[in-house]
DOTIDREN-284786 format. One record per residue (C-alpha): x, z, y; residue number from 1. Coordinates in Angstrom, 3 decimals, always signed. Layout:
N
@X:X, Z:Z, Y:Y, k:NUM;
...
***
This chain:
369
@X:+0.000, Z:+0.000, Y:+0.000, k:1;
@X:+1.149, Z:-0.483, Y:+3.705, k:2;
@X:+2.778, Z:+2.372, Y:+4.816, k:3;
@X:+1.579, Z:+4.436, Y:+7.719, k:4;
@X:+2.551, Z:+4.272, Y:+10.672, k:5;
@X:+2.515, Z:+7.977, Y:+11.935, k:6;
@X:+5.881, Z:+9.436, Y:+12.958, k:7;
@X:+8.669, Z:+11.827, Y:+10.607, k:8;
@X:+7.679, Z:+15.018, Y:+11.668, k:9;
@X:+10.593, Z:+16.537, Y:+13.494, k:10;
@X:+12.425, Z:+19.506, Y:+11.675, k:11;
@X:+12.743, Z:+22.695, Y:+13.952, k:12;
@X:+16.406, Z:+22.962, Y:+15.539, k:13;
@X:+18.494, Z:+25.701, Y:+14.081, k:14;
@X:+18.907, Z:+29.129, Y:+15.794, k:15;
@X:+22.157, Z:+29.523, Y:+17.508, k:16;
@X:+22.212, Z:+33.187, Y:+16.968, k:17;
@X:+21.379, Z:+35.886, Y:+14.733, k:18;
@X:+18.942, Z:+37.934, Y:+15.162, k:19;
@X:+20.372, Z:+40.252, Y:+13.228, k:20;
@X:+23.233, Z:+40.824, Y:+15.199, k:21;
@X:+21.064, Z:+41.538, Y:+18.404, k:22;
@X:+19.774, Z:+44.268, Y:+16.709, k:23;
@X:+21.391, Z:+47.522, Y:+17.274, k:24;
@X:+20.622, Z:+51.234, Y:+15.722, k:25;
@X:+18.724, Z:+53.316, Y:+18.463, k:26;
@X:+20.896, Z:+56.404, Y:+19.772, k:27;
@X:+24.474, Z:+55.087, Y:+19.031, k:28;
@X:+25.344, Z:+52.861, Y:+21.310, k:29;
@X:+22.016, Z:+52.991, Y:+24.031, k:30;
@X:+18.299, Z:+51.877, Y:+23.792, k:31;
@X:+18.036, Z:+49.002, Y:+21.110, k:32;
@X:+18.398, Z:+45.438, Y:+22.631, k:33;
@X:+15.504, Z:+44.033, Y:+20.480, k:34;
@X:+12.021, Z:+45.616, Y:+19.562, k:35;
@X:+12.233, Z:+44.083, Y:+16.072, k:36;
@X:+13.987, Z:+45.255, Y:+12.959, k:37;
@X:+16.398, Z:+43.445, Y:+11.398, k:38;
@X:+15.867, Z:+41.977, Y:+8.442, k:39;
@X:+16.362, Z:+43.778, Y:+5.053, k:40;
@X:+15.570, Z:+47.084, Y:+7.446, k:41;
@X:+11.589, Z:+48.145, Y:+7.165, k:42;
@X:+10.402, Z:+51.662, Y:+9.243, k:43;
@X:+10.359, Z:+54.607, Y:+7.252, k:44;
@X:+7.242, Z:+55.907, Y:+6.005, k:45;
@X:+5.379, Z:+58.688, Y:+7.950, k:46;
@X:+3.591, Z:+59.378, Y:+11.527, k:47;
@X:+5.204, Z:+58.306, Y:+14.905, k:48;
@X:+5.441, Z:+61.655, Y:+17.411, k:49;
@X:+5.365, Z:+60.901, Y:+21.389, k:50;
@X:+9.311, Z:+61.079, Y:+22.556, k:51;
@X:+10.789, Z:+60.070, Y:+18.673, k:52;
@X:+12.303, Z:+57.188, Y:+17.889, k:53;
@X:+11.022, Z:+55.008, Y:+14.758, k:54;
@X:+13.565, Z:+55.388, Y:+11.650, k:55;
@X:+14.169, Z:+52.522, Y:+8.983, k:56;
@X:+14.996, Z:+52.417, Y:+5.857, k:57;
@X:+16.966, Z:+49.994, Y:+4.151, k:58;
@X:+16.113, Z:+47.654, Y:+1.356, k:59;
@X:+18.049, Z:+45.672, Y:-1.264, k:60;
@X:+17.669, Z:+41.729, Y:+0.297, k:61;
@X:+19.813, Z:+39.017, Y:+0.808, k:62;
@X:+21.669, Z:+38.862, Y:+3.727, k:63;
@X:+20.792, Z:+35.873, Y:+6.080, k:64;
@X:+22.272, Z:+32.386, Y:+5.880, k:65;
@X:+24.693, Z:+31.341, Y:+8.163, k:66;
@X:+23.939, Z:+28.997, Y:+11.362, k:67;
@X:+26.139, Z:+26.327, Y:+9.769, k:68;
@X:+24.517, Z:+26.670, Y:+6.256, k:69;
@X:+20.912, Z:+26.420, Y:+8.275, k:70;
@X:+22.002, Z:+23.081, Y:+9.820, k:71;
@X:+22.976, Z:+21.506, Y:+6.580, k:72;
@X:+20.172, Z:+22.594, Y:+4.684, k:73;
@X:+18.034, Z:+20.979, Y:+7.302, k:74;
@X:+20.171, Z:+17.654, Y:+7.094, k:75;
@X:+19.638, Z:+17.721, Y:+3.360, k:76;
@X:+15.637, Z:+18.137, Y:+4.105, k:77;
@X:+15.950, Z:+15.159, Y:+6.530, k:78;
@X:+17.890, Z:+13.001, Y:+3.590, k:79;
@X:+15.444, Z:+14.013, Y:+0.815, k:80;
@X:+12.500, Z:+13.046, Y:+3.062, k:81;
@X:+14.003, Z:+9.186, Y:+4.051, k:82;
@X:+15.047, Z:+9.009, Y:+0.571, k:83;
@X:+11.622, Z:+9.340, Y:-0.745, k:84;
@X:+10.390, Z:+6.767, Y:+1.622, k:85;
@X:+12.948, Z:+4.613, Y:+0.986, k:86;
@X:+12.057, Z:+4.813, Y:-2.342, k:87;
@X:+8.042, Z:+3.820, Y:-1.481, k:88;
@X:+9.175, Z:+1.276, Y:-0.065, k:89;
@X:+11.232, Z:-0.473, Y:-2.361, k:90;
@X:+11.175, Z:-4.102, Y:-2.962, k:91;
@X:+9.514, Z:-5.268, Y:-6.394, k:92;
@X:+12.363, Z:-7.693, Y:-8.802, k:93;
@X:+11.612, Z:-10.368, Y:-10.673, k:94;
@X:+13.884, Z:-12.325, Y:-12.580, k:95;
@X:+13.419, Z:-15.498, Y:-14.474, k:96;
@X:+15.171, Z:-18.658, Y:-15.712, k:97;
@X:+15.200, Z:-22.557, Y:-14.528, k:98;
@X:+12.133, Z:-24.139, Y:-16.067, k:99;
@X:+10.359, Z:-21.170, Y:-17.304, k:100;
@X:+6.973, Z:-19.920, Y:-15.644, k:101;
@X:+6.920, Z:-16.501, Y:-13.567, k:102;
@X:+4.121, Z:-14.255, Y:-11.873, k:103;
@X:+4.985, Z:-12.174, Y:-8.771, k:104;
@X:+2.524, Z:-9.350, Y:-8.990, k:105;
@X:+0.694, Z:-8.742, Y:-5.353, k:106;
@X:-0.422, Z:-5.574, Y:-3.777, k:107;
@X:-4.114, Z:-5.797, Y:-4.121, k:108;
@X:-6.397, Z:-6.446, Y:-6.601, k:109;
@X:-10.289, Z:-7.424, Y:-5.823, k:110;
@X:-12.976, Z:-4.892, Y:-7.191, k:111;
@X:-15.096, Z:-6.446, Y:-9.885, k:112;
@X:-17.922, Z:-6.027, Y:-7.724, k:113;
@X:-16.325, Z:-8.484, Y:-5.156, k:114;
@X:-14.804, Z:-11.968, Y:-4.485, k:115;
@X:-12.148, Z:-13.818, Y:-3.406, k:116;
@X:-14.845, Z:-14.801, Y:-0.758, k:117;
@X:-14.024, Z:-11.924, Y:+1.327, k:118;
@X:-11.046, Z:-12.156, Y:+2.321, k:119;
@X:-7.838, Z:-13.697, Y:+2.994, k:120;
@X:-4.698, Z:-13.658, Y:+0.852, k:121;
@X:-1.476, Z:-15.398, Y:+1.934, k:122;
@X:+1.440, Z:-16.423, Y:+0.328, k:123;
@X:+4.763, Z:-16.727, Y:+1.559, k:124;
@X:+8.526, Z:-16.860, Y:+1.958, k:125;
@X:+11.310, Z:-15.114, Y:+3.474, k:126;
@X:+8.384, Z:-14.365, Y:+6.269, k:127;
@X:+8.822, Z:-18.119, Y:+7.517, k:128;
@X:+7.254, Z:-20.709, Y:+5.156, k:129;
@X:+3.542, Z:-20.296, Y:+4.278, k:130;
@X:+3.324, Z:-21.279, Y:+0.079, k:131;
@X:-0.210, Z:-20.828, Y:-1.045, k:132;
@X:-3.542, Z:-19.956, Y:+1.470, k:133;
@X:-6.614, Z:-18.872, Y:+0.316, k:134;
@X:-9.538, Z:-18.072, Y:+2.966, k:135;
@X:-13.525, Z:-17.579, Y:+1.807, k:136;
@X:-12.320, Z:-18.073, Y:-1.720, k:137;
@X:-10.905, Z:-22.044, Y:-0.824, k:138;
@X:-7.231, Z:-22.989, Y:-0.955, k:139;
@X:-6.503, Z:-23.544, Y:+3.206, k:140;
@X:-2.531, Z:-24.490, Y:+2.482, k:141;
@X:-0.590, Z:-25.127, Y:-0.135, k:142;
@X:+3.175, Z:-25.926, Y:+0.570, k:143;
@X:+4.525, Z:-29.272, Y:-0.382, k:144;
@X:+7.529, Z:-28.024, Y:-1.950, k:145;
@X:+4.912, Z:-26.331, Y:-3.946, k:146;
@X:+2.485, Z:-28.953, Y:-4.508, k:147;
@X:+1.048, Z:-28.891, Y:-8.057, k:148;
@X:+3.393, Z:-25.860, Y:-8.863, k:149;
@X:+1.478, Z:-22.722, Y:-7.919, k:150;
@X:-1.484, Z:-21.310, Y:-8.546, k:151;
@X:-3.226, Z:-17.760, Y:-7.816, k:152;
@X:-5.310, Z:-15.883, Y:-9.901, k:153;
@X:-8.646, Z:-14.842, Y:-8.096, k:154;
@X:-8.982, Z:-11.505, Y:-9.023, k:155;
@X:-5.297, Z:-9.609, Y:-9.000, k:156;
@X:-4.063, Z:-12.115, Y:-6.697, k:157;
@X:-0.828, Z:-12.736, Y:-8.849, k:158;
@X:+1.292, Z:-15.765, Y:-7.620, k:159;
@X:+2.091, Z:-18.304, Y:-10.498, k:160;
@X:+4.834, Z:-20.591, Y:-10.546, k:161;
@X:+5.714, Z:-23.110, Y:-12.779, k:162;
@X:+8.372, Z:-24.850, Y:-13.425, k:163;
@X:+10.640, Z:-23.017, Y:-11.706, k:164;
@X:+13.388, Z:-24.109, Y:-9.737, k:165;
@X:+16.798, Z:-23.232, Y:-8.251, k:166;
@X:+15.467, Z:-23.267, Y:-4.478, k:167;
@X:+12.788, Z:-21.192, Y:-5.521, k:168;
@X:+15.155, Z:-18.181, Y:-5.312, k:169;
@X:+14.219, Z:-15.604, Y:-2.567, k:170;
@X:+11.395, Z:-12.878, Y:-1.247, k:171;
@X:+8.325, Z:-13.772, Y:-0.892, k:172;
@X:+5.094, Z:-11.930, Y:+0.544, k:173;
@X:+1.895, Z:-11.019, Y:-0.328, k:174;
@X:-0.514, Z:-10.237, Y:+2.806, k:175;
@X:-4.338, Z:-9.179, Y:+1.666, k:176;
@X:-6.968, Z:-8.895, Y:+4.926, k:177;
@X:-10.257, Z:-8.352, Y:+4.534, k:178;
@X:-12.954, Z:-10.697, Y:+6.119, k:179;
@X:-16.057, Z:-8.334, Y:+6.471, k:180;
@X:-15.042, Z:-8.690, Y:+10.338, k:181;
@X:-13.859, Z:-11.922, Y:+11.045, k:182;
@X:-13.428, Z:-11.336, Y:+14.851, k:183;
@X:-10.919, Z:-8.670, Y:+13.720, k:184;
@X:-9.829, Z:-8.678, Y:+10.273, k:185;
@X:-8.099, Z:-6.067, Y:+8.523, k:186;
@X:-5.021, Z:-6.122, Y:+6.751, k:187;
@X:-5.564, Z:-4.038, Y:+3.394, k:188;
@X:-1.550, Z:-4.555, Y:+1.931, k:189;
@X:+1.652, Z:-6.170, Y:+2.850, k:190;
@X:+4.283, Z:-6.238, Y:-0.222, k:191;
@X:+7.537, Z:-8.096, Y:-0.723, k:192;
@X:+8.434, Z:-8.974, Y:-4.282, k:193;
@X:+11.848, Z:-10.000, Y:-4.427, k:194;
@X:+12.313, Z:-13.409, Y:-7.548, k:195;
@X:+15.772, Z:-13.844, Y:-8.600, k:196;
@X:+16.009, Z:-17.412, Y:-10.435, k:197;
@X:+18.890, Z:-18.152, Y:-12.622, k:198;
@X:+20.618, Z:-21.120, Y:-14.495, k:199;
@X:+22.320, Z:-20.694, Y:-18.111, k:200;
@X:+25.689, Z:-21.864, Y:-18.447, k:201;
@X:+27.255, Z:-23.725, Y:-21.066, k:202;
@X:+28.736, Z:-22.311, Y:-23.857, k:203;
@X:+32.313, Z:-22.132, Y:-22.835, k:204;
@X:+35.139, Z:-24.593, Y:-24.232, k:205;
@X:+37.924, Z:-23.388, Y:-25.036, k:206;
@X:+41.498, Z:-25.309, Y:-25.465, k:207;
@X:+44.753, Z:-24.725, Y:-26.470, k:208;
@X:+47.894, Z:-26.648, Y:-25.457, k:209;
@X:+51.398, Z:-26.027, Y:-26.829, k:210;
@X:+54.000, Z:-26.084, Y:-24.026, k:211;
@X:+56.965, Z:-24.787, Y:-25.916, k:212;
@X:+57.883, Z:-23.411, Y:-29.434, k:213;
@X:+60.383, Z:-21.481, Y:-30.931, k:214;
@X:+61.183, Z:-19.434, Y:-33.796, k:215;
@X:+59.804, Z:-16.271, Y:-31.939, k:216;
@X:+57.240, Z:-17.232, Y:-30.125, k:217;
@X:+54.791, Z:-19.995, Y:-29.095, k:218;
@X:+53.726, Z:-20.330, Y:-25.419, k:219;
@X:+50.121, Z:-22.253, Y:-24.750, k:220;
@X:+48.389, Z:-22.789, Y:-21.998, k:221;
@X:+44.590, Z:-21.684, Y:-22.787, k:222;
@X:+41.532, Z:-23.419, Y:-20.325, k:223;
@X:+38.232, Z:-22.429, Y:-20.658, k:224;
@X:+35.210, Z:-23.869, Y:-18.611, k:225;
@X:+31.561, Z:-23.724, Y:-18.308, k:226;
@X:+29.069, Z:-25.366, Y:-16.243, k:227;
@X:+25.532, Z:-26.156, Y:-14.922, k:228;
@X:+24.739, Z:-21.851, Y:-14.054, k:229;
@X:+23.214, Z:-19.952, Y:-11.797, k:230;
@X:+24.014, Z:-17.611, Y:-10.220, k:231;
@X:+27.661, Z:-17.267, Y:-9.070, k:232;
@X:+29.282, Z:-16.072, Y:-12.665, k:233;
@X:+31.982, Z:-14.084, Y:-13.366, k:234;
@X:+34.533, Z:-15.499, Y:-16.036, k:235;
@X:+36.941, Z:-13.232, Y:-18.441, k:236;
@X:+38.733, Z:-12.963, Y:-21.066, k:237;
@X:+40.157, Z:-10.961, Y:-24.171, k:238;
@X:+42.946, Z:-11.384, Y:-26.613, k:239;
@X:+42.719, Z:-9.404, Y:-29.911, k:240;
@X:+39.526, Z:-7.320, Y:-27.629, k:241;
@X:+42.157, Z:-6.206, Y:-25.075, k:242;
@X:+40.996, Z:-7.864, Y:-21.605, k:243;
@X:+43.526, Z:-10.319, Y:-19.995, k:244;
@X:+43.819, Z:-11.365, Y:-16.380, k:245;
@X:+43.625, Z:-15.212, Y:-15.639, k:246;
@X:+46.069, Z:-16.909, Y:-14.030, k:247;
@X:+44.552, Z:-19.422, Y:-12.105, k:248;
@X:+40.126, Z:-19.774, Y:-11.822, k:249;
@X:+38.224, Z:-21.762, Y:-10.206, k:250;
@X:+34.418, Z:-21.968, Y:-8.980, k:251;
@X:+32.712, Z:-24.724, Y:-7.988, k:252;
@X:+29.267, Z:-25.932, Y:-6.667, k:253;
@X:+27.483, Z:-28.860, Y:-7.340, k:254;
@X:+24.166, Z:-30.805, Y:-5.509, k:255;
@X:+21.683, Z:-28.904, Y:-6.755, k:256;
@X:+23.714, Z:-25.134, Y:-5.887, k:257;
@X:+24.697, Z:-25.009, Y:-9.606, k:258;
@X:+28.007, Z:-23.601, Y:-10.364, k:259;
@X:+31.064, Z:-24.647, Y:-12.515, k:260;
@X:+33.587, Z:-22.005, Y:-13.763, k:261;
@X:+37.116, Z:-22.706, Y:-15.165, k:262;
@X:+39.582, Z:-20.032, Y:-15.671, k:263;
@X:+43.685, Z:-21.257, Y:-17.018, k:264;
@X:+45.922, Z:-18.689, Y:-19.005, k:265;
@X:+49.696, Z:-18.999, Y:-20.079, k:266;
@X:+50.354, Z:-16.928, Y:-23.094, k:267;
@X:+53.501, Z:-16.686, Y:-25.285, k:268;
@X:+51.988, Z:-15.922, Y:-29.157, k:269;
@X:+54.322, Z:-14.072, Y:-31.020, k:270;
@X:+51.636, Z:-14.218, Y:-33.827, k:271;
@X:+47.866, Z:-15.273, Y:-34.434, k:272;
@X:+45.614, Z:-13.760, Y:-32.324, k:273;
@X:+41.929, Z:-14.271, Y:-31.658, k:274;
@X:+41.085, Z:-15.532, Y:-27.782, k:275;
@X:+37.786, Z:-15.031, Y:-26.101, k:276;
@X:+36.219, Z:-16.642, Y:-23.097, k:277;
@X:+32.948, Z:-14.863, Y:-21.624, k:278;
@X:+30.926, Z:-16.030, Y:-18.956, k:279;
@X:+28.459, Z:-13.015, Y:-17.112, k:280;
@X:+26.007, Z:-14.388, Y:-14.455, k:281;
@X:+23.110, Z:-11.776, Y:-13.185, k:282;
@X:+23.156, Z:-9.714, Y:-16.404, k:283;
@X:+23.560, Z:-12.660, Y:-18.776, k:284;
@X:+26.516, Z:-13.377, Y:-20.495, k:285;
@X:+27.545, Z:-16.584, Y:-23.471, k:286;
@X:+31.263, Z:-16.193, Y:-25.057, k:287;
@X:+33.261, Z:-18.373, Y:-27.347, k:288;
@X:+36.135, Z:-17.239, Y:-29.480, k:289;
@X:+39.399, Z:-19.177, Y:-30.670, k:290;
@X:+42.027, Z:-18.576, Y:-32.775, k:291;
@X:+45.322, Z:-19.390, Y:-31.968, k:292;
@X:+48.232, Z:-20.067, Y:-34.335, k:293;
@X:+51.238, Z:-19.403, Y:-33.933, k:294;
@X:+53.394, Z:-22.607, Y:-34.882, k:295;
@X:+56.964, Z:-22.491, Y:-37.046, k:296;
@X:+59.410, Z:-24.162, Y:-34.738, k:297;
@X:+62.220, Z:-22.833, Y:-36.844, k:298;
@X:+63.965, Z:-26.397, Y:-37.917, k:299;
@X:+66.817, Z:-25.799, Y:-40.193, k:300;
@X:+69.801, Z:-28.521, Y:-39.401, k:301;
@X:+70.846, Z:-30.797, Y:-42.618, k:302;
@X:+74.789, Z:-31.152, Y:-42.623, k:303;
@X:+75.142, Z:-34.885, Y:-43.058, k:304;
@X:+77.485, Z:-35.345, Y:-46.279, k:305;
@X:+81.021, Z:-36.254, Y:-45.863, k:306;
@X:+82.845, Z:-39.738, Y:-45.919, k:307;
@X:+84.458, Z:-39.330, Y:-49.190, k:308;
@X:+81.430, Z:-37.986, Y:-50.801, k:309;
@X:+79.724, Z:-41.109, Y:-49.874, k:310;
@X:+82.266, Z:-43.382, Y:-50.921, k:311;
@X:+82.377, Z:-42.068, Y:-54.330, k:312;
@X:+78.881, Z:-42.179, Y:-54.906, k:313;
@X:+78.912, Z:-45.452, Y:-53.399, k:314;
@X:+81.480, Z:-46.754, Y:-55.807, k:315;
@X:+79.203, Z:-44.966, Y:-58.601, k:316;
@X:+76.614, Z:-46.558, Y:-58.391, k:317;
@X:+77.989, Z:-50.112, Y:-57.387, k:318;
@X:+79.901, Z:-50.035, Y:-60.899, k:319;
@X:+76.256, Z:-48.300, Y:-63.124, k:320;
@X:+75.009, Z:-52.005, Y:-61.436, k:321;
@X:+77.708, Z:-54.162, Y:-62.477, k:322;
@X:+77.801, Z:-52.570, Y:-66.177, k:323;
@X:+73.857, Z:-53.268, Y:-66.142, k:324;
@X:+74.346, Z:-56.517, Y:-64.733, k:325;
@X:+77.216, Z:-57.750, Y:-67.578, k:326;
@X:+75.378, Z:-55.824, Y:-70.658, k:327;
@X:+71.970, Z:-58.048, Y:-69.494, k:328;
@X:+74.028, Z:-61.306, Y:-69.609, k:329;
@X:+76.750, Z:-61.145, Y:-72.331, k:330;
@X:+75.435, Z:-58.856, Y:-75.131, k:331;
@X:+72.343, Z:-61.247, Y:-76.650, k:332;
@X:+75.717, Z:-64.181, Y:-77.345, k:333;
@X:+77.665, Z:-62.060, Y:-79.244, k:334;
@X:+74.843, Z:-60.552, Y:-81.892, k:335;
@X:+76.169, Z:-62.642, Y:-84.798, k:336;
@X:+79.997, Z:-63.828, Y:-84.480, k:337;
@X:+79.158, Z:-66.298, Y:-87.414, k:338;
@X:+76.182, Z:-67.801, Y:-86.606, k:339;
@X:+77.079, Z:-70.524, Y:-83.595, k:340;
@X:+74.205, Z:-72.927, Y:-84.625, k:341;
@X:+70.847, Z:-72.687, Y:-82.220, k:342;
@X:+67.541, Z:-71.100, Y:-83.079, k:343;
@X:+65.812, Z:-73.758, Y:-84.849, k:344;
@X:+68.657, Z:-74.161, Y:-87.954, k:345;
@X:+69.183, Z:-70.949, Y:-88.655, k:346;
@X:+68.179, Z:-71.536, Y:-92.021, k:347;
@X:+70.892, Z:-74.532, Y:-92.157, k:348;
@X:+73.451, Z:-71.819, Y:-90.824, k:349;
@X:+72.110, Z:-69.004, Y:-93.020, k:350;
@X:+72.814, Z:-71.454, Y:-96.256, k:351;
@X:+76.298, Z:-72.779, Y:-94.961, k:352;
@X:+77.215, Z:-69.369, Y:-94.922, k:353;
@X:+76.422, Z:-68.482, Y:-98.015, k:354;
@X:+78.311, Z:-71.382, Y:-99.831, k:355;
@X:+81.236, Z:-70.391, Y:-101.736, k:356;
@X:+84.656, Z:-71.575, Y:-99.998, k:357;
@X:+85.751, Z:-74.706, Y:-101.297, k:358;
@X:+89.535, Z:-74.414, Y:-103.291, k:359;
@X:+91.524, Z:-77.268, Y:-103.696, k:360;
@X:+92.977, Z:-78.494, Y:-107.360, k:361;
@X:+96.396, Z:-79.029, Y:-107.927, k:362;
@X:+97.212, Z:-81.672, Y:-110.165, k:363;
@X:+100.885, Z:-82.563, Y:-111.876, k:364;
@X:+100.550, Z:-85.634, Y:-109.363, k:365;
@X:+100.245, Z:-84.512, Y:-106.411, k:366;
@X:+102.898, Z:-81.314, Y:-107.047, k:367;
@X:+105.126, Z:-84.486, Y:-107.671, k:368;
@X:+104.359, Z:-85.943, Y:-104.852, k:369;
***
């Protein structure tokens, strides 16, 4: 409801004295300088004679607080009391995502027994631009920004949008008069409902690049990114859940006031470890997780043989070749030492060779001759 408009009532200002101190017992040091007890003292029981002076007794209080204590426990009173109105007052939150379809609740809501005919609700934003009007129970102005994207319902007064959009962040108003005097119509409520509208990002990608290796230690350079959020995010990062501090990030906004995020990291992995990139934008958050390997850059250096070791293998297996070579061509001629004839009278041969050697006869004539 609209608050009143009376004035704080004013707090009383703190005594700058005691009165305790003004007070003074009768007889010691003169007439008393005050005709009131102080406190804890109360007069003693029994009748007052002409000439006497009253008596008190004491009682078991609590001494009175300070001035200074007085004036802070009055400033506290004063902060208590804003506080609490502060607290009436404060501004209704919506929140809701690109797309989706959101009600921002109003102040008022129309008795059953009445009708949107009697009075006057208006919709608007940041106190400048007019969204929705509705007078006698008709639609009077509708924003064109708006157009075919609100609607109100007739008896709590709720504002509808739908589909939302990023512009569509901001306060907006809800002012209820009633019509039963239309010379002078009366304002029944005046509430802000505050709509925050937000954008999810993209998951964020995550890559690795190997800069330099060695056989210690690996050093990368790790980007992540994400894009097409709202609002402003925040980006971070953990390695093996222990939070790291980017090197370099940057934030950047597109046409439509949709942001881009990209954070760069130079690590030097001394083993694997798991990397993660989050994104957090208005209580939201989307995270992606890598491993990265540590690569074996430990190369071991072959010693290249030496000359004569070469040469003697060389000459090895030059001279396995040439025996190949000459046992290929020579051996197959040599199988039978006897047999010169060809293939096709080897029976011929195989008969010559079996004929008995021929021995020649010598006769008395021919030893004479």
């Amino acid at each position: 409801m609209r608050p009143s408009s009376r004035p704080l009532p004013s707090l009383p200002p703190a005594p700058r004295g005691d009165t305790a101190s003004l007070w003074q017992e009768p007889g010691a040091h003169g007439p008393a300088l005050s005709p009131l007890p102080p406190p804890c003292l109360l007069p003693a029981s029994g009748p007052r004679t002409r000439g006497s002076h009253r008596s008190y007794r004491k009682m078991a209080c609590l001494p009175a607080a300070p001035p200074a204590l007085r004036r802070w426990l009055g400033l506290g009173l004063f902060m208590l009391l804003c506080l609490s109105l502060g607290y009436a007052l404060e501004k209704k939150v919506v929140k809701s995502k690109v797309g989706e379809k959101v009600g921002l609740p109003c102040c008022y809501e129309i008795p059953s027994s009445e009708s949107l005919y009697d009075y006057r609700v208006y919709w608007q934003k940041n106190t400048t631009k007019v969204v929705l009007a509705y007078a006698k129970g008709e639609k009077i102005f509708n924003h064109e920004r708006y157009e075919n994207r609100t609607e109100m319902n007739p008896r709590n007064l709720t504002l509808w949008i739908s589909p939302l959009e990023i512009l569509d962040n901001g306060s907006y108003q809800c002012i209820v008069q009633e019509l039963r005097s239309p010379q002078n119509p009366f304002v029944l409520c005046e509430e802000t409902v505050t709509l925050f509208v937000t954008a999810d990002f993209s998951q964020p990608n995550i890559t690795a690049e190997v800069s330099a290796t060695s056989c210690e230690s690996t050093e990368m350079v790790v980007r992540c990114s994400s894009h097409g959020g709202f609002p402003k995010p925040k980006i971070s990062g953990t390695l093996n859940n222990e939070s790291v501090v980017w090197n370099d990030t940057w934030v950047s906004k597109s046409s439509l006031s949709l942001y881009n995020v990209t954070g760069k990291l130079w690590l030097n992995v001394t083993k694997d470890v798991s990397f993660t990139c989050s994104v957090e934008y208005n209580g939201f958050a989307k995270s992606t997780s890598l491993l990265l390997n540590k690569t074996n850059g430990c190369i071991v250096p072959t010693v290249p043989p030496s000359y004569n070791v070469l040469t003697a293998s060389s000459i090895i297996i030059i001279t396995f070749l040439l025996a190949i070579t000459l046992a290929a061509r020579y051996l197959p001629r040599h199988v039978c030492s006897h047999c010169c004839k060809p293939q096709d009278s080897v029976e011929e041969g195989v008969k010559e060779c079996m004929k008995p050697p021929v021995t020649s006869k010598v006769t008395p004539e021919t030893s004479s001759v």
